[in-house]
C-alpha positions in Angstrom: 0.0 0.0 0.0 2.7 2.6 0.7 4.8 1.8 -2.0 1.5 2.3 -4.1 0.9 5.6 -2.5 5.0 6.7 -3.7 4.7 5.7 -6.8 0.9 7.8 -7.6 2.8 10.8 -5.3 6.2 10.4 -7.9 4.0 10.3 -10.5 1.9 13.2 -9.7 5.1 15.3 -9.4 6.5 14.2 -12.9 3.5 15.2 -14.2 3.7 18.8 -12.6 7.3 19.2 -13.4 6.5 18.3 -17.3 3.7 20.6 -17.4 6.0 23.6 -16.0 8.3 22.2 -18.6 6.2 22.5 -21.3 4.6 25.6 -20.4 7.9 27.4 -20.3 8.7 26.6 -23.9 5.1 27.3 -25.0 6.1 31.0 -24.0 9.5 31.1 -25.0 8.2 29.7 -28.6 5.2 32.2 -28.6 8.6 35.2 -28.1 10.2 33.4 -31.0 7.5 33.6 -33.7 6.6 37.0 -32.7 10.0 38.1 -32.8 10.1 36.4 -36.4 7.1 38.5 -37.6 9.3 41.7 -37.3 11.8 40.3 -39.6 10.9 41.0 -43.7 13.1 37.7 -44.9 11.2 34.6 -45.4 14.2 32.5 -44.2 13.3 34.0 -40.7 10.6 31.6 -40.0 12.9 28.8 -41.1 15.3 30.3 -37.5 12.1 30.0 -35.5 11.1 26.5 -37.0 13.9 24.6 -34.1 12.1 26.2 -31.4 8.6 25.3 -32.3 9.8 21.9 -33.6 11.6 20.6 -31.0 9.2 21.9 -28.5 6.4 20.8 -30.0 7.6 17.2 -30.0 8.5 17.3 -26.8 5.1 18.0 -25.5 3.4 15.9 -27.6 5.8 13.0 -26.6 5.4 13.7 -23.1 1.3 13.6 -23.1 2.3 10.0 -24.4 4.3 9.3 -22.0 2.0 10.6 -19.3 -1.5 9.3 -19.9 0.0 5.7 -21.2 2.2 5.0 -18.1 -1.0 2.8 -16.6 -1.5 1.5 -19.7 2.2 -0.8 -19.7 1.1 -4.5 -19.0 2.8 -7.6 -20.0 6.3 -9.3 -18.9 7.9 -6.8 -16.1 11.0 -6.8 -18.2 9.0 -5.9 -21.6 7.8 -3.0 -19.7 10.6 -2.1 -17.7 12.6 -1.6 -21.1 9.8 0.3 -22.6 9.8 2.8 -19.8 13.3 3.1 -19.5 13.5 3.9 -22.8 11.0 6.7 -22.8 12.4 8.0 -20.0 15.7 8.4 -21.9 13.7 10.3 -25.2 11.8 12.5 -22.8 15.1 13.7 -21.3 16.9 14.1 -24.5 14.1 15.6 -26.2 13.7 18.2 -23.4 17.3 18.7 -23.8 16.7 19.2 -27.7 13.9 21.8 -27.1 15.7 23.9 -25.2 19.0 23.8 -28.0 16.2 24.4 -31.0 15.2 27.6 -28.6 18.6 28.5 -28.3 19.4 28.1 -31.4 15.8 30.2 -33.2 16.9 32.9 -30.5 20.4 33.3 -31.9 19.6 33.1 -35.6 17.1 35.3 -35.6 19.1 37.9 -33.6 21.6 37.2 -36.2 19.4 37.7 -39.3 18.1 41.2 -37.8 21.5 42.4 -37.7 22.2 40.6 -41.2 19.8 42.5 -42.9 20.1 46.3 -40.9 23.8 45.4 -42.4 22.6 44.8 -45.5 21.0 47.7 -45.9 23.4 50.4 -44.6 25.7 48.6 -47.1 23.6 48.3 -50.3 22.7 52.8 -49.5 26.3 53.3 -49.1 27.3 51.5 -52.3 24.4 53.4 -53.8 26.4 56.2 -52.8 29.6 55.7 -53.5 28.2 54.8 -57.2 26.8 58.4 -57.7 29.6 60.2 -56.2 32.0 57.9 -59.4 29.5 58.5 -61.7 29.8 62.2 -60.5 33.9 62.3 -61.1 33.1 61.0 -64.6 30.7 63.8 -65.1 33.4 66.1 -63.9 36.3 64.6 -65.3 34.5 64.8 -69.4 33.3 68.3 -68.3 37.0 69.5 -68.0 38.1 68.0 -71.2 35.0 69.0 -73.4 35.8 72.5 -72.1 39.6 71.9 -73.0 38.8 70.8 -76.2 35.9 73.7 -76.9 38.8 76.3 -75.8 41.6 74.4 -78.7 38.8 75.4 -81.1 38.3 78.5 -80.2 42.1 79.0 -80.4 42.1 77.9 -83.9 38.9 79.6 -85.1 41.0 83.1 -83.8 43.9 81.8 -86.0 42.1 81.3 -89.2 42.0 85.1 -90.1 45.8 86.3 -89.3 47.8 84.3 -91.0 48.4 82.2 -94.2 47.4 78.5 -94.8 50.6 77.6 -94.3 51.1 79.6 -91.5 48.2 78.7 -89.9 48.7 74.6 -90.1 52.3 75.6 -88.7 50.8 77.5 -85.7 48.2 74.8 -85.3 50.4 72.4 -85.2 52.8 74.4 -82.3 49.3 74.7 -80.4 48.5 70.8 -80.5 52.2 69.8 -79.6 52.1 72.5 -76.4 48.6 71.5 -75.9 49.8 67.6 -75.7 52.7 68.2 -73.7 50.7 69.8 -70.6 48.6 66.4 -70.3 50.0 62.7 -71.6 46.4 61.3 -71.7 45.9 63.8 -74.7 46.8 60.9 -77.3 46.7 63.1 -80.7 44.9 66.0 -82.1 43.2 66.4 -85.5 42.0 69.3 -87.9 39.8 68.4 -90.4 38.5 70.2 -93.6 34.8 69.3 -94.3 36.2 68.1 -97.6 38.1 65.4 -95.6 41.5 67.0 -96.1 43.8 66.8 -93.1 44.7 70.3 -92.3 46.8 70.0 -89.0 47.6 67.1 -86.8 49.5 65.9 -83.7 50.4 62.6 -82.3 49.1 59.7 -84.8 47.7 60.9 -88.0 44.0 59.7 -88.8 43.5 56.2 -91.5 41.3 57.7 -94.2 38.5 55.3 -93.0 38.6 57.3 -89.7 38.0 61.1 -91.1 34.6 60.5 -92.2 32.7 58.9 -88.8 34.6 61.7 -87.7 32.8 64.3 -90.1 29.5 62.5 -89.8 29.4 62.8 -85.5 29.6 66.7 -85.9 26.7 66.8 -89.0 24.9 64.3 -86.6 25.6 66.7 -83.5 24.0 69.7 -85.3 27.4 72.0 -85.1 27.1 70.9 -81.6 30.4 69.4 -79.7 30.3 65.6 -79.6 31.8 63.1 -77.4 32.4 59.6 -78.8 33.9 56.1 -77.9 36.5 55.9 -80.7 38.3 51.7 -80.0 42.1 51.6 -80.0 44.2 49.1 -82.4 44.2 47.0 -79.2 40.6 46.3 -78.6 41.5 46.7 -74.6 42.1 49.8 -75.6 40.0 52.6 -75.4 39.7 56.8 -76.4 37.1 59.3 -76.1 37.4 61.5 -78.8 35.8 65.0 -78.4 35.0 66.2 -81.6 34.4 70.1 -82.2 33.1 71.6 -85.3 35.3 75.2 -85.7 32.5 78.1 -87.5 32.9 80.6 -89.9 31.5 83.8 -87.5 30.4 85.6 -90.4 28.6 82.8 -92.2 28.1 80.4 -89.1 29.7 77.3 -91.9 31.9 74.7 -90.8 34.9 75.5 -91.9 36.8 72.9 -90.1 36.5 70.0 -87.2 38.8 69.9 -84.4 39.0 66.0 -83.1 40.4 65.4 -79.5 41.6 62.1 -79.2 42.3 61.0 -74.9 43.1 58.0 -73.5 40.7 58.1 -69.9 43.1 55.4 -68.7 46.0 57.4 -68.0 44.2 59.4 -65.1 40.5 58.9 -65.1 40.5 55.3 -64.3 43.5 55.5 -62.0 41.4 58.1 -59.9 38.4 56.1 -59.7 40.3 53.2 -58.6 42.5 55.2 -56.1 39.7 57.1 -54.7 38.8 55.3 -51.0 36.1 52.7 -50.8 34.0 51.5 -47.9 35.6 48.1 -48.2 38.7 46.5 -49.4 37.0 44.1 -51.4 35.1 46.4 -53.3 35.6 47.7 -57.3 34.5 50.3 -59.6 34.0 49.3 -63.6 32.7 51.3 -66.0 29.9 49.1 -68.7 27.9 50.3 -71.6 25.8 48.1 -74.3 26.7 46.9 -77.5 23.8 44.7 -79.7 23.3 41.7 -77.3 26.5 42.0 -75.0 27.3 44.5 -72.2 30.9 45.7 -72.9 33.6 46.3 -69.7 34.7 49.8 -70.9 37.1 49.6 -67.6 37.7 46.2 -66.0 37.9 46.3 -61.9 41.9 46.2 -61.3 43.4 42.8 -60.4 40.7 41.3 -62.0 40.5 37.7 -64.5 38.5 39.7 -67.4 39.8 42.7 -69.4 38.5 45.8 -70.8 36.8 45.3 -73.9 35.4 42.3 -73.2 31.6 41.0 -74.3 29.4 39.5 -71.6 26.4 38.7 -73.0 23.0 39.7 -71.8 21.3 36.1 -71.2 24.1 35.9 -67.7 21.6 38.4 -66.0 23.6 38.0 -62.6 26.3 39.8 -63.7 26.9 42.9 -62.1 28.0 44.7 -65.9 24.8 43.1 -67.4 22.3 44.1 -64.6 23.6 47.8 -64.7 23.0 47.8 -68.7 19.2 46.3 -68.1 18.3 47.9 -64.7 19.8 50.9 -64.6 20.4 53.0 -61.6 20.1 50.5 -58.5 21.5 48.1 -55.8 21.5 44.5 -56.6 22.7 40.9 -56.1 24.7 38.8 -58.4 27.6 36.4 -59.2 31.3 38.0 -60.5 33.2 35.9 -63.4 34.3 33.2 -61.6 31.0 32.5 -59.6 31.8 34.3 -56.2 28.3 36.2 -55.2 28.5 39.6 -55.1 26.4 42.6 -54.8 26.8 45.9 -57.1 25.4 49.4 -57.0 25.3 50.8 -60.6 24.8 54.4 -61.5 24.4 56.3 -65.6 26.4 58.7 -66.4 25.6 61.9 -68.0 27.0 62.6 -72.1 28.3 59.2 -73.0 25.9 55.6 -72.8 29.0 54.2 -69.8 27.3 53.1 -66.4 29.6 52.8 -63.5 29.2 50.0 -61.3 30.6 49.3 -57.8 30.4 45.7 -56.7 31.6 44.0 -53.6 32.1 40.7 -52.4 28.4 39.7 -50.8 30.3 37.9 -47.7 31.0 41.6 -46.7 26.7 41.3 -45.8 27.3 38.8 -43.6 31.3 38.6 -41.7 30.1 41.7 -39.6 26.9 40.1 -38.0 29.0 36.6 -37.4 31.4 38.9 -35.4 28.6 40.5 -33.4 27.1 37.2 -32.8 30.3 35.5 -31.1 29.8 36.7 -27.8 25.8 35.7 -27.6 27.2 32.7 -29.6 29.2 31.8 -26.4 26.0 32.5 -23.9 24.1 30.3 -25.8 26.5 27.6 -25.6 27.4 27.8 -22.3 23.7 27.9 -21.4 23.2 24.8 -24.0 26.5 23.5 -21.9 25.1 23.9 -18.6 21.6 22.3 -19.2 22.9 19.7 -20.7 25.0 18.8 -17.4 21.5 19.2 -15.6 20.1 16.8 -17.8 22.8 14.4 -17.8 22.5 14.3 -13.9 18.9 13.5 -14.5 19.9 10.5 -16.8 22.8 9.2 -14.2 19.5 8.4 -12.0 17.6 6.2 -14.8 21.4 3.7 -14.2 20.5 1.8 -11.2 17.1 0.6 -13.9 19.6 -0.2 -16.5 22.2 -2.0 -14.8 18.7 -4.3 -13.5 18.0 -4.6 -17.0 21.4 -5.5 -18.2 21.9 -8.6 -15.7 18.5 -9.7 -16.9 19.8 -9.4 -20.6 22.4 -11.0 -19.7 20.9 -14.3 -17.7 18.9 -14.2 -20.8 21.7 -14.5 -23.1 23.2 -17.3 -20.7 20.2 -19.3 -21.3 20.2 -18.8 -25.1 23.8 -19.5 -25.5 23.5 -22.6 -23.2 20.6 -24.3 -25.3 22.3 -23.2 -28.5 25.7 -25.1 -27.9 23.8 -27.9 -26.6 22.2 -28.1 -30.2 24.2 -27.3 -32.7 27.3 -26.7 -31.6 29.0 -30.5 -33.5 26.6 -29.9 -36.6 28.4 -30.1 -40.0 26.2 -27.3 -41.6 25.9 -23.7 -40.9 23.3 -22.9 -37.6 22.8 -19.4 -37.1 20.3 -18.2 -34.2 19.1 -15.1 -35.2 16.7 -12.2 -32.9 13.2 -10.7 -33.9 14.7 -8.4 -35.5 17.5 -10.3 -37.6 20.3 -9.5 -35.5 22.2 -12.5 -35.3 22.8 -14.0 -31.7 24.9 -17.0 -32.0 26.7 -19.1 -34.4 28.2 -22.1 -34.7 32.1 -23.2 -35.7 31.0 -24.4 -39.4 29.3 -21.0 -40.1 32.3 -19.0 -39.2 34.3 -21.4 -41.2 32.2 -21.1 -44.2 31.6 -17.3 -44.1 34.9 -16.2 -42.8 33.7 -14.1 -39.9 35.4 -14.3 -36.4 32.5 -14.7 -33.5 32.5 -10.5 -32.4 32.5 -9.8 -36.3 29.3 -12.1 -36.9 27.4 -10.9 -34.0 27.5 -7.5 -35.5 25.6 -8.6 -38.5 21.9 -9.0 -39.5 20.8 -11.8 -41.8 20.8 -9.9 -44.1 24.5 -9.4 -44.6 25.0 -12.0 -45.1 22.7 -12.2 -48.6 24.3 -11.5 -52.0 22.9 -8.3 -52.9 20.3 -10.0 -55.6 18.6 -12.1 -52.6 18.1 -9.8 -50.4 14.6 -9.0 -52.0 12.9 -12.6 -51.0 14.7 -11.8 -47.6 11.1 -10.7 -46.0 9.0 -13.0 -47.6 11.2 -16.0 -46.6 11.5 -14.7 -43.1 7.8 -14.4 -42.5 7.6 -18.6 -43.5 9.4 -19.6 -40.6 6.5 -18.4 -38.5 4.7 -21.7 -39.4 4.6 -24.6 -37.4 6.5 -27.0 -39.7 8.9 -23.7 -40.5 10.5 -23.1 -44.3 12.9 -25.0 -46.7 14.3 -22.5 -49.4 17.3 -22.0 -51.2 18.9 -18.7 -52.2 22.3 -17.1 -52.4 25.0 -16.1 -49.8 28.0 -14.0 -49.3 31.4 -14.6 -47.7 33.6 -11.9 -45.4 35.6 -11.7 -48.7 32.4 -10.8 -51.0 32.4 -14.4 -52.4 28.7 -16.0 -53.0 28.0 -19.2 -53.0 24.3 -20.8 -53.5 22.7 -22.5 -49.7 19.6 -24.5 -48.7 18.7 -22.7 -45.6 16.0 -24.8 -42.7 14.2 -22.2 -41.1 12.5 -22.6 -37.7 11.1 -20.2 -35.0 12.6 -20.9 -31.4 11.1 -19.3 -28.3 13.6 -18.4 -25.9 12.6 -17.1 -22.3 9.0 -15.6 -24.1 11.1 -14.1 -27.5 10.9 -15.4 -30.6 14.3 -16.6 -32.1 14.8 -17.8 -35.6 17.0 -20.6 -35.9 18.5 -21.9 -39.7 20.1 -24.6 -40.7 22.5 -23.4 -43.7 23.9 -25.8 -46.2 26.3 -24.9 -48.5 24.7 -26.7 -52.6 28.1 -25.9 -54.4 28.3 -28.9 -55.4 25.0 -30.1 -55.7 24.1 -27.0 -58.1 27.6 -27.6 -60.3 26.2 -31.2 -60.7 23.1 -29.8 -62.0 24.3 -27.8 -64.2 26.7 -30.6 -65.8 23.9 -33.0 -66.1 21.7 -30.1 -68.1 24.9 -29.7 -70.1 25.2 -33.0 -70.8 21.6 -33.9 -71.6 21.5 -30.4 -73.8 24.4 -32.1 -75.6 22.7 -35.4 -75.8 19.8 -34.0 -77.2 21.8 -31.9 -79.5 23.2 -35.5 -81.1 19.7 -36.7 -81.2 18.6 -34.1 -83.3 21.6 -34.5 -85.8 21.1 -38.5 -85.8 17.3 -37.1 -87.1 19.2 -35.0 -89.3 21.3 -37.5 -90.6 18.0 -39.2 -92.5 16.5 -36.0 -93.4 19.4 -34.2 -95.2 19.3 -34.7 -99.1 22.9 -32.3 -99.6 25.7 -31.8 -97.7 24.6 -28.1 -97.3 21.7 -29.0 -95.6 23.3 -30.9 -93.7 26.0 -28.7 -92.4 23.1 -25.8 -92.0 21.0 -28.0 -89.8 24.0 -29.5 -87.7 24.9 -26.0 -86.6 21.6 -25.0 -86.1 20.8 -27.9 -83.5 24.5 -27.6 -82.0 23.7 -23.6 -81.2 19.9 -23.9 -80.7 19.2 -26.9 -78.8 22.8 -27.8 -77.3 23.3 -24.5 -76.0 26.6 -23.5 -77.3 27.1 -19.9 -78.7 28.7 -20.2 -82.0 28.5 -23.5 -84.3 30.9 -23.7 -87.7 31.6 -26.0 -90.3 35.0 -25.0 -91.9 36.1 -27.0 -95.4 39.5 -27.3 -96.5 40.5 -26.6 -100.4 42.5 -28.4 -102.0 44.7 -25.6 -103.8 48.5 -24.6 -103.2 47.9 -22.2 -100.3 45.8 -24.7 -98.6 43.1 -22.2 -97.6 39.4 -22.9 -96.3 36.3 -21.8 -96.8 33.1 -21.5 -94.5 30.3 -24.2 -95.4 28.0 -23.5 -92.8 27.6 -21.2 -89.9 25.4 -20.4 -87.4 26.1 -17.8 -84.3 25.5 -14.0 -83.2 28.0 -12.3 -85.6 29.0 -13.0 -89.1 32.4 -12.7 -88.9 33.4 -15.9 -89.6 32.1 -15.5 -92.7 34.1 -12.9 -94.3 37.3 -14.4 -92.4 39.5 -15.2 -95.5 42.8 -16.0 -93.1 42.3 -19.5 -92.0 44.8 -22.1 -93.6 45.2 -25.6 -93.3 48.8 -25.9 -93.6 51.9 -25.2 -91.5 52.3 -21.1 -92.7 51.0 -18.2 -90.6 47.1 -18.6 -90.0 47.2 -22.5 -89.2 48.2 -22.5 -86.0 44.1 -21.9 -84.5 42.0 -24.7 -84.0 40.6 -25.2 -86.6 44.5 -25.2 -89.4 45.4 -27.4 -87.2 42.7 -29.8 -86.6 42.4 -30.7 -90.2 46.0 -30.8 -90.7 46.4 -33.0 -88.0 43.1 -35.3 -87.9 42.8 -35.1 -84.6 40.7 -32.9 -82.2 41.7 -29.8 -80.9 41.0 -27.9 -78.0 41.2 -24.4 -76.6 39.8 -24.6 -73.2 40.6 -21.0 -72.1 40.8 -18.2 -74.9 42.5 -15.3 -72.6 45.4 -17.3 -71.8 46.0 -19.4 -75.2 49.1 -17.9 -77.2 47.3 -20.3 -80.5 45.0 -17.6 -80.7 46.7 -14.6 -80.3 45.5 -12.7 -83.7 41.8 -13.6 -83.3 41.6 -13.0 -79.6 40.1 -9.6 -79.5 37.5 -10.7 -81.9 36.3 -13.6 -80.0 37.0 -12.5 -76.0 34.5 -9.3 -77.8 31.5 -12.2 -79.0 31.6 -13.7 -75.2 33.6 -16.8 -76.3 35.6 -17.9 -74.3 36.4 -22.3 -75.0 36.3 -23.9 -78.5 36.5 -26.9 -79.7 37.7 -28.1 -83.8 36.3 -31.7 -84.7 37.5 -33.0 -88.1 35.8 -34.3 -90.6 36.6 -37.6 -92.1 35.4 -39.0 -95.6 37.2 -41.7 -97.4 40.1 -41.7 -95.3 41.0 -38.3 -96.1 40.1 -35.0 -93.9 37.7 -32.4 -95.6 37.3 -30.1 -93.0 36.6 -29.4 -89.4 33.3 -28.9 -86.8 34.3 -26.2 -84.7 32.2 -25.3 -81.5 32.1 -22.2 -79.5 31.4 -22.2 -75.7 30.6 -18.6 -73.2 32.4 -20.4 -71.1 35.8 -21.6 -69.9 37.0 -25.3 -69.9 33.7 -25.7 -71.2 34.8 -29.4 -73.1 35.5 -32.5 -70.4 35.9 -35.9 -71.2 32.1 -36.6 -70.9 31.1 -34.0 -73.4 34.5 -34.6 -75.5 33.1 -38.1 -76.2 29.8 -36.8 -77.2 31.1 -34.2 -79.2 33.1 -36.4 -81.1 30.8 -39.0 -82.1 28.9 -36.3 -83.1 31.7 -35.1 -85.6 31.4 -38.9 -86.4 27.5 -38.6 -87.6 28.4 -35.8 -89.7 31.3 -37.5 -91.0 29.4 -40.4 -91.8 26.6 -38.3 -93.5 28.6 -36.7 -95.7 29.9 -39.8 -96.7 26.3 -41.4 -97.5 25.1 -38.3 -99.2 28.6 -38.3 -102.0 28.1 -42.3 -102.4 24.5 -41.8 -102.7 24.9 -38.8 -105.5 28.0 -41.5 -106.9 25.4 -44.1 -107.4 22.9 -41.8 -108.9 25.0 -40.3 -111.6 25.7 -44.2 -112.7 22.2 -44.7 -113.1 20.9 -44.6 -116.6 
């Protein structure tokens, strides 16, 4: 009566305990997906998802626990295992709840600071973008007003001097002008009749004067700027073209072309100018057709200025600035490293510039803020965990009980197992409800080549070749019966070695469990003895159907055809031939008859019967010889060499040349083609030959029976 009265009080306490339990993670969930809501992401929920996961199982485990504790009836042991074991998934599933909180806290503090980095980053890239795009502005601003203030310097020379005066004084003004700033690359003056009036630096190609002509009719008299491409097409100028006026007239009466390289000091400014990050670079893209063209590459980097991307990669920063426009965005670079660019257009020429940085910059700052609540949540994850683990050292007193039952239990298994099998001669395995195998006996580790600790780590189904193990549950389930089940199927050795068995199936009960107990025997030998006697009687039926052949054949054609047909159709073999030998100088043969997968025997043309080079195979020197010849084993035959590719490639492997006897004189030779290796014993040599015999012998009667008919009137 008291001890009842403990265990309802211990119970009722449990019970308390698990429902402060649970409600304390109900709350600390209900903060979690609130907390969640305030984030914009959709990954955010996916943070909360170990915190409601976890602590949802938990409870839902622990009602079952609770209200199917009076429920447990059956062997004390049965249900002292059951409980023990829930008891051990309540505990580690309280200790999982409370690491799934820990961990939806954390990651969702994490992702808020993730994304307030993000965007501070993204508007500051924005930023730094238009202030680039702003120094481009600035920089073509100077040199278009450089270029308008050449012109106007020539225009005031075109009245106070001579022609040739004035190209000489032109010519002084474009060297000085050149000298005060090396990205000036040349200088041109152009008569609107495409003469060159004036130059400095390189002089234009005549295929260059008239774009040049056309820009400033295009412009309106206006000045024009214009992407002119180097000989290297890395390089790039900017010419600025500016049509010089008559002041009376208002004609053009000449066009001033500016030819600078923005290399020299534009792109070196925009690279030199300090970013927000070290990883971060500024490139200038424009379009062209179908690609977006790097006008200035970022510095250090795999691709060059110049170079096409086409429009399809839409990730790429230069190809999202040439579709989107102005904006922040998130891509991949050239060689696949995400990234995330801020692109801005630029005012007078179709160039965008784009700043990009490496997208890891997003993330490296939150990971730093999060190491120090990293280390709170751990050490809180730490320091339950000890609580929980003090809770589970209780639970050991019940185990250790359990173990020395298991292990009386195994006593008694082990003790009525040796007493049974332990002198058989075939395999005995005893095997658990679940297939876990429990004892063998000396002849099963013998014939699978386990020791005793390495096959009581196995199932039975380890030891199945991998083709069995589908008839595994279906086989299992017979030995429920009361007269058990005899089946055979295929096993595997430590070494990965099958080998075909008869296993004896019964159920055993053991101390109220169910054991399966089989009775292995290895049919090696039974199933080779099989298959010779199918062999053999495939063989003897094979000579049956020639003897029937032998009557029905009216030429020797037929009766070649039909011998090969039976020897490959109903004696199993893969390749049949009948080879004759010609009676000429080069002794060479020719195929009568043939009957197998491929046909190249019958365009083989190098087969001779006498003691030069393709006589020394089978079938050369079987009807050279008279006698039968034999090649048990193709791959290892030197005889064969030449025509061992070809047949190893057809799956044969053995062959055997029977010749052909008529009159006391050899005509030719059988030859028969086996899959497999030392495929021809004596049994099936004998048969073989008298079969070689019957042919003989036909082809005899059929030539004295066409003899006797020609001497007939």
């Amino acid at each position: 009566m008291i001890a009842t009265k403990i265990r309802a009080l211990a119970s009722r306490i449990s019970f308390w305990f698990y429902a402060l339990a649970v409600t304390l993670f109900l709350m600390l969930g209900v903060y979690t997906f609130r907390a969640a809501e305030t984030l914009t992401s959709v990954d955010t929920f996916l943070w909360a998802l170990p915190s409601g996961a976890t602590g949802l199982i938990f409870a839902l485990y622990g009602l079952h626990v609770v209200y199917s504790r009076s429920r447990l009836q059956g062997d004390p042991d049965a249900v002292d295992r059951i409980r023990l074991r829930r008891q051990s998934r309540l505990v580690l599933l309280a200790f999982l709840a409370f690491a799934g909180s820990a961990i939806s806290v954390g990651g969702l503090y994490l992702r808020e600071i993730t994304e307030t980095i993000r965007d501070q980053r993204f508007a500051q890239a924005s930023t730094i973008a238009g202030l680039k795009a702003q120094q481009v502005e600035k920089w073509l601003f100077e040199r278009s007003v450089e270029a308008e203030t050449a012109a106007a310097s020539i225009a005031s020379l075109q009245g106070q001097a001579s022609d040739s005066d004035r190209a000489q004084m032109t010519e002084l003004l474009f060297a000085e002008w050149r000298a005060r700033n090396p990205e000036r690359r040349s200088a041109w003056l152009l008569a609107p009749d495409r003469r060159v009036l004036a130059f400095a630096g390189r002089a234009p190609e005549p295929e260059e004067i008239e774009p040049t002509l056309a820009a400033v009719r295009e412009s309106g008299g206006a000045m024009r700027i214009v992407e002119m491409p180097g000989r290297n097409p890395a390089t790039l100028r900017l010419a600025f073209i500016v049509p010089i006026l008559d002041p009376a007239t208002k004609q053009m009466r000449a066009v001033l072309s500016v030819r600078v390289d923005p290399a020299l000091t534009l792109f070196k400014q925009l690279d030199e100018t300090s970013s927000a990050s070290p990883g971060e670079a500024v490139m200038l893209v424009r379009r062209e057709g179908d690609d977006a063209v790097l006008v200035k590459a970022p510095p250090e980097a795999p691709v060059k200025a110049g170079q096409h991307i086409s429009l399809k990669d839409k990730d790429r920063p230069a190809v999202q600035a040439v579709l989107q426009g102005n904006g922040v965005r998130e891509g991949v670079d050239t060689i696949g490293t995400p990234v995330f660019s801020a692109s801005h257009a630029i005012e007078g020429l179709p160039w965008f510039v784009v700043v990009r940085a490496p997208r890891a910059e997003l993330s490296e700052p939150a990971w730093q803020s999060m190491s120090s609540m990293g280390l709170h949540i751990a050490g809180s994850v730490v320091v339950a965990g000890l609580m929980l683990f003090v809770l589970w050292a209780t639970q050991r007193a019940d185990m250790a009980s359990l173990k020395a039952r298991h292990l009386e239990e195994r006593a008694a298994i082990a003790k009525h197992f040796e007493q049974m099998v332990q002198g058989a001669r075939d395999s005995v395995i005893l095997a658990d409800p679940a297939g876990r195998i429990v004892e063998v006996n000396p002849a099963a580790m013998a014939a699978y080549g386990y020791s005793p600790e390495e096959i009581r780590k196995l199932t039975v189904r380890d030891l199945r070749a991998d083709a069995a193990r589908k008839d595994l549950e279906a086989q299992w389930k017979l030995s429920d019966s009361v007269k058990g089940a005899v089946y055979e199927t295929t096993h595997q050795r430590k070494d990965g070695s099958t080998f075909p068995v008869e296993v004896s199936n019964n159920a055993v009960v053991v101390n109220d469990r169910t054991y399966r107990q089989a009775y292995v025997r290895d049919i090696t030998q039974r199933k080779a003895l099989e298959t010779e006697l199918h062999r053999i009687a495939r063989v003897q039926e094979a000579l049956q159907a020639a003897n029937s052949l032998l009557l029905r054949a009216k030429t020797e054609d037929d009766l070649y055809s039909g011998m090969c047909d039976a020897i490959v159709k109903i004696g199993g073999y893969r390749m049949a031939i009948v080879v004759m030998a010609n009676d000429d100088v080069a002794q060479t043969t020719r195929v009568a008859a043939f009957v197998g997968p491929y046909g190249g025997p019958m365009q083989r043309r190098d087969v001779t019967w006498g003691s030069g080079e393709g006589s020394e195979g089978v079938v050369g020197t079987a009807i050279r010889t008279g006698r039968v010849q034999v090649n048990q084993n193709i791959a290892v035959n030197t005889r064969v060499a030449r025509w061992r590719e070809e047949m190893l490639g057809e799956g044969v492997q053995s062959y055997i040349g029977l010749p052909l006897h008529v009159d006391g004189r050899v005509i030719g030779a059988l030859t028969i083609y086996s899959e497999m290796p030392y495929a021809f014993d004596a049994a099936e040599l004998r048969f073989l030959t008298q079969l070689a015999d019957d042919v003989s012998y036909g082809v005899s009667a059929l030539r004295a029976h066409k003899v006797s008919s020609a001497a007939l009137p």
